[in-house]
FIKOL-830342 format. One record per residue: residue in three letters; x, y, z of N, C-alpha, C in turn. Coordinates in steps of 0.2 Angstrom, whole numbers, plus 5000, padded with zeros to 4 digits. Layout:
ALAXYZXYZXYZ/...
//
This chain:
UNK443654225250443654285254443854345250/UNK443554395251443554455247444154515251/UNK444354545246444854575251444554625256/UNK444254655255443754685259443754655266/UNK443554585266443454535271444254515276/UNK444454515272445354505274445654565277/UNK445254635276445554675278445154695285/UNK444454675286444354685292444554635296/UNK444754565297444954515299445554535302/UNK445954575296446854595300446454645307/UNK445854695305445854745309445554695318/UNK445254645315444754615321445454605325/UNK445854585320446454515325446854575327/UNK447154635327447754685329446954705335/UNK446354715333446154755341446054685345/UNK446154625344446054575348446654565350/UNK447354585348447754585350447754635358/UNK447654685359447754745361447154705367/UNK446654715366445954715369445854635375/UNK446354595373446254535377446454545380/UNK447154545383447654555389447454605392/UNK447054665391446654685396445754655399/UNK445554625394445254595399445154535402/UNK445854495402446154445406446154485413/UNK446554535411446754575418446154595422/UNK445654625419445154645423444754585426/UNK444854535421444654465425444854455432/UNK445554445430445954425437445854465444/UNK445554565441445554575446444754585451/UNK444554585446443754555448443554505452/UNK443754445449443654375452444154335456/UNK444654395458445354365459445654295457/UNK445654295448445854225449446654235446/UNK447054205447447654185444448154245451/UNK447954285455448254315460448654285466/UNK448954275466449154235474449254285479/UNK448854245485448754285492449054295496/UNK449854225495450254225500450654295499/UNK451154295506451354355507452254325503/UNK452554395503453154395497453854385506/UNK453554415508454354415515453954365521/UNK454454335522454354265528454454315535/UNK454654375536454754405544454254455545/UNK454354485549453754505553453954605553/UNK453754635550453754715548453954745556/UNK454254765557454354795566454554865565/UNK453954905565454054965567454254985573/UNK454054955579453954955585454854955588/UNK455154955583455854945584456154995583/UNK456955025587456855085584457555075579/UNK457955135577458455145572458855105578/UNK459255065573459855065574460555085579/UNK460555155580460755205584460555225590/UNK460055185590459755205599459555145601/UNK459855075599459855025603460255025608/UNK460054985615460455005621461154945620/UNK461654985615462054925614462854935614/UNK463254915621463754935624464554895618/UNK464754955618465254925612465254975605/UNK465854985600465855025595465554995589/UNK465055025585464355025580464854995575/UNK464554945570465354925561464954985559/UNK465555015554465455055553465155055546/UNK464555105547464155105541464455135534/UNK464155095528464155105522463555125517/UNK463555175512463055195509462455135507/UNK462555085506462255045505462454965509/UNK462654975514462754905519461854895523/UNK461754845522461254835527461554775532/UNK461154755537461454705542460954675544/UNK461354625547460854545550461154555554/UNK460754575560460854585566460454515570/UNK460754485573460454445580460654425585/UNK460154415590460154405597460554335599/UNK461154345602461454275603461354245607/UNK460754245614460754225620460554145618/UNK460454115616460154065615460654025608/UNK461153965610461453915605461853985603/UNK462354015606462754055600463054045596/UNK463253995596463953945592463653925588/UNK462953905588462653865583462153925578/UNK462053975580461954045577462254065572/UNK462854095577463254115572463554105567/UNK463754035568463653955562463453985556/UNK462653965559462053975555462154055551/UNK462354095553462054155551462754175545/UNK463354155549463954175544463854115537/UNK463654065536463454035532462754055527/UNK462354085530461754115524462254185520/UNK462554225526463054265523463354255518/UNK463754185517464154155511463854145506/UNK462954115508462454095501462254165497/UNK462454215500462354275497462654285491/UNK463254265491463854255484464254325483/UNK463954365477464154425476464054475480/UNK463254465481462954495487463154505493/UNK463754465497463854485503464254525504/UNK464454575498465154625502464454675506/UNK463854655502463354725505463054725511/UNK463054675513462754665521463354635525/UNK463254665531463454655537463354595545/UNK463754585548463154545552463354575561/UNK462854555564462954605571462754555576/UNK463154525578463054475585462854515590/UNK462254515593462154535604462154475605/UNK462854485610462754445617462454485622/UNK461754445627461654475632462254475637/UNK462954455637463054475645463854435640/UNK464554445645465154475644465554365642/UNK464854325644465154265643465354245634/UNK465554195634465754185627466054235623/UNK466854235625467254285623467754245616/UNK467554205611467654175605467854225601/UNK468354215595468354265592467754285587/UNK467654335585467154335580467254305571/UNK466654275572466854255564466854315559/UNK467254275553467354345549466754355546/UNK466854455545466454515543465954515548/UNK465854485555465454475559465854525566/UNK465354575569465554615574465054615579/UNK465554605585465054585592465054625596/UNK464254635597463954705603464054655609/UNK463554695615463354665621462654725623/UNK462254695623461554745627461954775634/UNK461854835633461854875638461254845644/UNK460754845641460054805646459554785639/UNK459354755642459154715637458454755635/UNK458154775629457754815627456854775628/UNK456454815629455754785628455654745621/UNK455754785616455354745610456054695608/UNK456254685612457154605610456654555614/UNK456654485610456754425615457154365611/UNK457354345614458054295613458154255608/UNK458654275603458454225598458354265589/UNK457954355594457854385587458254395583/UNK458154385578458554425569458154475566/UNK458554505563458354575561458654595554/UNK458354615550458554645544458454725544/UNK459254745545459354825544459454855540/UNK459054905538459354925533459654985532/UNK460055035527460855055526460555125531/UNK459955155532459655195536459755195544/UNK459755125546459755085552459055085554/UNK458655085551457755065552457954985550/UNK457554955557457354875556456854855551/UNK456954835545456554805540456254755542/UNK456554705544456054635547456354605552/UNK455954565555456154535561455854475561/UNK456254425563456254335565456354315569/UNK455654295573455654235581456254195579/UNK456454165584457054135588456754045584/UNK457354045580457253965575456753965568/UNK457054015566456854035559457153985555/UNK456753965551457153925545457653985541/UNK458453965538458854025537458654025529/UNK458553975527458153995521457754055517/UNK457154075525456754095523456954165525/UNK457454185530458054255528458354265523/UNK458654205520459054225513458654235509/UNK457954215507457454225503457154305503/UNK457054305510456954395510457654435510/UNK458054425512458754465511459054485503/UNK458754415499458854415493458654465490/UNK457754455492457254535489457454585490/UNK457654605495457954655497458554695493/UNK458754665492459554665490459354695482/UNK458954645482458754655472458354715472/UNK457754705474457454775478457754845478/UNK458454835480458854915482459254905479/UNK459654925473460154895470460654925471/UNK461254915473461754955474461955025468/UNK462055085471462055145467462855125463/UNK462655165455463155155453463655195454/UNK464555175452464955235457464955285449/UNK465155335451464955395444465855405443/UNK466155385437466755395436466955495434/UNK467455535439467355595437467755595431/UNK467755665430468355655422468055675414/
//
């Protein structure tokens, strides 16, 4: 092999380097191969829900923080075994739990239990049109409902999304003055 030959070689293989991984990509987007169709969040988008702050919900708000989001749920249905449930995904959060909050509704004044800890309990004033029993909600530090989960969600597939979230937003750093 002549040099000549050798040096167009190095030139083929550096534009082969550059030149492939795009047209892998355009592959993949053409023919949609190697793309996965499923969806990244297990809950359901709920626009139709309002802020935070204009829920009909009798009792004082926890108080918000720059970046607290909240897992807010409907306790009318198994509250004991909810709360259970929901203060235990909380723990599997690890570092992550100082940032989320949790918000028990009861509809009505029974089950006067203390609350579990970091865990603060409303009551509906009247029970809202877009609420049915059971729902979970993922708020965020806005009070806009990010997602919402029918009544017997696997908790899995909330920590799964609360996860995203969390990494998704990452908490701001605090700026040392001085």
């Amino acid at each position: 092999m002549t040099h000549l030959n050798r040096q167009r070689l190095k030139l083929l293989s550096l534009i082969a380097v550059f030149a492939v991984p795009l047209l892998a990509a355009w592959v993949m987007v053409e023919w949609r191969v190697g793309i996965p169709d499923a969806r990244t969040a297990h809950g359901e988008l709920k626009p139709e829900v309002p802020t935070l702050n204009a829920w009909p919900l009798e009792g004082e708000m926890p108080a918000s923080t720059a970046d607290g989001w909240l897992l807010a749920f409907d306790c009318t249905l198994n509250c004991d075994q909810m709360a259970d449930q929901w203060w235990r995904l909380h723990r599997a959060l690890g570092k992550e739990a100082t940032r989320v909050r949790r918000l028990r509704i009861d509809a009505s004044a029974r089950g006067e239990a203390e609350p579990l800890p970091g865990e603060t309990r409303l009551r509906w004033l009247q029970e809202p049109v877009w609420q049915t029993p059971g729902h979970v909600w993922i708020v965020s530090p806005q009070g806009q409902a990010v997602l919402g989960y029918r009544a017997g969600v696997d908790p899995y597939d909330v920590l799964d999304d609360l996860k995203q979230l969390l990494r998704m937003n990452p908490k701001p750093v605090a700026r040392l003055n001085g």
